[in-house]
ZAMARGU-4260 file (C-alpha; in steps of 0.2 Angstrom, whole numbers, plus 5000, padded with zeros to 4 digits):
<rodrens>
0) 4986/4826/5152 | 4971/4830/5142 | 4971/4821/5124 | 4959/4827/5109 | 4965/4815/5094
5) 4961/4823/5077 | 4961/4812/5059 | 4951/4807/5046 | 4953/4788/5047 | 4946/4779/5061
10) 4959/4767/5060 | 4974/4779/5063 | 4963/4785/5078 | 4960/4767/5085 | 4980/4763/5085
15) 4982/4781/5093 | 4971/4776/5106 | 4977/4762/5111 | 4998/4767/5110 | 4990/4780/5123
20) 4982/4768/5134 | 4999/4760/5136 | 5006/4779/5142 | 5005/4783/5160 | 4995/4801/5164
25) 4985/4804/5148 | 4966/4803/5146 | 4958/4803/5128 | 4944/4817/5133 | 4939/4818/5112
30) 4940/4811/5093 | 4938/4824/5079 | 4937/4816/5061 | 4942/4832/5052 | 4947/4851/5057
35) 4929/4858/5062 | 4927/4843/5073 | 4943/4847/5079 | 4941/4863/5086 | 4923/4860/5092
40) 4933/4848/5104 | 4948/4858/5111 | 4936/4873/5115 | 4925/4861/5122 | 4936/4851/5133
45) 4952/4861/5135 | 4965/4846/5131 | 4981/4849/5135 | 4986/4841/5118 | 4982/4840/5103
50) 4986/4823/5091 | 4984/4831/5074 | 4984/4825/5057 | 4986/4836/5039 | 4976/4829/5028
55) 4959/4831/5032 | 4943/4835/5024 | 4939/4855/5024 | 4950/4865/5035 | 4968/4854/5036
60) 4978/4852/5051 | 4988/4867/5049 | 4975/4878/5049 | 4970/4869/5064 | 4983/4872/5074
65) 4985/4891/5068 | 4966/4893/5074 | 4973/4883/5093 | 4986/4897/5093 | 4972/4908/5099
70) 4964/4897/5112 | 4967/4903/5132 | 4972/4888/5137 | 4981/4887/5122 | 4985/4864/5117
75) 5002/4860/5113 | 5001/4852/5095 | 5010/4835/5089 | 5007/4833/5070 | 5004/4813/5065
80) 5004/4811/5048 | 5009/4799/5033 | 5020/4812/5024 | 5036/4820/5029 | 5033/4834/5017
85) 5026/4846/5028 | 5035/4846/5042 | 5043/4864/5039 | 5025/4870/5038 | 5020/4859/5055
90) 5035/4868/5064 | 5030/4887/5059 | 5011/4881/5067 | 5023/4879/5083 | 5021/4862/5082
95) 5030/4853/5097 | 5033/4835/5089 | 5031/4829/5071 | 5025/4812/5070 | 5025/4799/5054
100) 5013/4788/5053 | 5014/4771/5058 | 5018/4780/5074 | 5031/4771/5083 | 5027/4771/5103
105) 5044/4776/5107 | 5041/4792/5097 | 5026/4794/5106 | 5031/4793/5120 | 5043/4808/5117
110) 5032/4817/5110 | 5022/4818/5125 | 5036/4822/5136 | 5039/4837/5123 | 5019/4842/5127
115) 5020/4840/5144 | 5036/4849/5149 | 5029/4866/5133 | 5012/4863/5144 | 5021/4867/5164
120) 5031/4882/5155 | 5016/4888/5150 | 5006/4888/5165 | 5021/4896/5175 | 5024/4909/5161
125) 5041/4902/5155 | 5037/4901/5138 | 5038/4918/5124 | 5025/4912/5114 | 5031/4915/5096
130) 5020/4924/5082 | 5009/4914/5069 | 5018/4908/5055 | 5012/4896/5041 | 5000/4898/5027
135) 4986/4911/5028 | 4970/4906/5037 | 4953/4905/5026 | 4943/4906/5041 | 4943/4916/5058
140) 4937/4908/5073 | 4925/4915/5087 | 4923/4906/5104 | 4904/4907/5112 | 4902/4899/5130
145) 4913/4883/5125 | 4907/4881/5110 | 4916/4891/5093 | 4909/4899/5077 | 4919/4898/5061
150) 4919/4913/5048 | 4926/4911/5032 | 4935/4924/5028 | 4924/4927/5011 | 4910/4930/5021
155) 4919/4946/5029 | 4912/4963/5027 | 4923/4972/5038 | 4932/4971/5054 | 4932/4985/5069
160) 4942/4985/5085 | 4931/4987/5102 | 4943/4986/5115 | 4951/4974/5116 | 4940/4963/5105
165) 4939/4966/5085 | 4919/4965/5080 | 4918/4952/5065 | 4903/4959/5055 | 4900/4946/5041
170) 4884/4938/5031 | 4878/4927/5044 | 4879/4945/5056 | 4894/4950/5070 | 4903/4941/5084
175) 4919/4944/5093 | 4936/4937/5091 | 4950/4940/5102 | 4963/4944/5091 | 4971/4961/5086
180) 4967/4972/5071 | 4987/4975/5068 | 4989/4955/5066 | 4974/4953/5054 | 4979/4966/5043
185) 4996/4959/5043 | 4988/4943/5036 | 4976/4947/5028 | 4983/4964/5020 | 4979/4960/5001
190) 4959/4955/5006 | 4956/4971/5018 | 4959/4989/5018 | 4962/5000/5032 | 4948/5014/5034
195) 4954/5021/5052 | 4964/5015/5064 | 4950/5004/5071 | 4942/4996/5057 | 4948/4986/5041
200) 4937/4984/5026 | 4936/4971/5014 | 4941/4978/4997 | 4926/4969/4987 | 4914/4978/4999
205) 4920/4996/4996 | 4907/5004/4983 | 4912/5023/4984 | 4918/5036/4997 | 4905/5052/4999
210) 4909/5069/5011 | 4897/5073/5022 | 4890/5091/5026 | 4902/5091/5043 | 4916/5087/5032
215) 4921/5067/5037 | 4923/5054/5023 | 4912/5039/5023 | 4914/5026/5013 | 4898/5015/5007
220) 4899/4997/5007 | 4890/4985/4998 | 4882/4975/5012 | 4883/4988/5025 | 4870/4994/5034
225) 4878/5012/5037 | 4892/5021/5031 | 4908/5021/5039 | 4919/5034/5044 | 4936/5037/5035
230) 4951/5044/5044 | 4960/5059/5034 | 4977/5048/5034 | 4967/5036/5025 | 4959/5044/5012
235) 4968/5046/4999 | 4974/5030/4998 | 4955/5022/4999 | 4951/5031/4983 | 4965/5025/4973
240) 4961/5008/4981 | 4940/5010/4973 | 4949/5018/4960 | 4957/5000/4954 | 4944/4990/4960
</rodrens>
């Protein structure tokens, strides 16, 4: 079993290390010392696991492990933290174990036995992966030949289905994410409006909506660099949404 072990203090990552050189069948393949680290390393190496803790500088662990619900293979997650308080929030990241810190071996132990039996019903398609649950993401996260880019979500222009990618056109330019246009627009439903069935814009781009000679709506966005095109169903409601910006 693959290990990437995530958290800020080296010292909780030096006692991890050497509970899991007392465990038969692991290898350590990376330490991350907060969440970009983190996913920089699982898309790198492809752990098996994930050792994960919540409080860390920039993006925390739970949103680390929403981002890991994306990733093909997709790490099973054990939370190891000094608080209890989140472990509600550590379950709806489909976290299979929930560790306090000083982390006992024997809790360990079963927690790896939890990781390596979620791990073999994934690889034999026994497993309904659930839906993300938790906190909204403030990044999105694109995978590039092993390494990964992370977007905030501020950045954003606008988002557009291209089969069965969605195209992430944001400040820095585009890239491709594997997720669908349906769950991002369920998430993130207050920060983007749809336009058309394939493509959401982000309401603080949207400068006005103009008719063409051929009749289509387009609407104008303050970063784009060309008008887009605005389904009839969707019209309407894209003017009251300018209306009340």
């Amino acid at each position: 079993m693959k290990i990437v072990i995530a958290d800020d203090e080296p010292l909780a990552r030096e006692r991890l290390r050497m509970l899991l050189a007392e465990q038969p069948g692991v290898e350590v393949v990376a330490e991350a010392g907060d969440g970009h680290e983190a996913l920089h390393a699982c898309a790198a190496h492809d752990p098996d696991l994930v050792l994960l803790d919540i409080a860390m500088p920039g993006i925390d662990g739970l949103e680390v492990a929403r981002h890991l619900q994306a990733f093909e293979p997709r790490p099973a997650v054990v939370f190891c933290t000094a608080y209890d308080a989140h472990a509600l929030s550590a379950f709806d990241a489909e976290a299979v174990d929930y560790l306090v810190k000083p982390v006992r071996p024997e809790r360990l132990a079963s927690a790896l036995q939890r990781a390596r039996v979620l791990t073999a019903g994934r690889k034999s398609g026994d497993v309904d992966e659930g839906a993300e649950g938790g906190k909204r993401r403030t990044h999105l996260c694109a995978r590039l030949r092993g390494s990964l880019r992370l977007i905030p979500i501020e950045d954003v222009h606008y988002l557009q289905a291209e089969e069965k990618y969605v195209v992430v056109h944001h400040a820095r330019g585009e890239d491709l994410i594997e997720e669908s246009l349906k769950s991002l627009e369920d998430e993130f439903g207050d920060r983007f409006v749809r336009i058309h069935r394939n493509c959401l814009v982000a309401r603080h781009e949207l400068v006005e909506l103009k008719r063409g000679l051929d009749g289509h709506v387009h609407a104008i966005l303050r970063h784009g660099d060309k008008p887009l095109e605005v389904s009839r169903r969707c019209v309407a409601q894209l003017r009251d949404t300018i209306r009340h910006l």
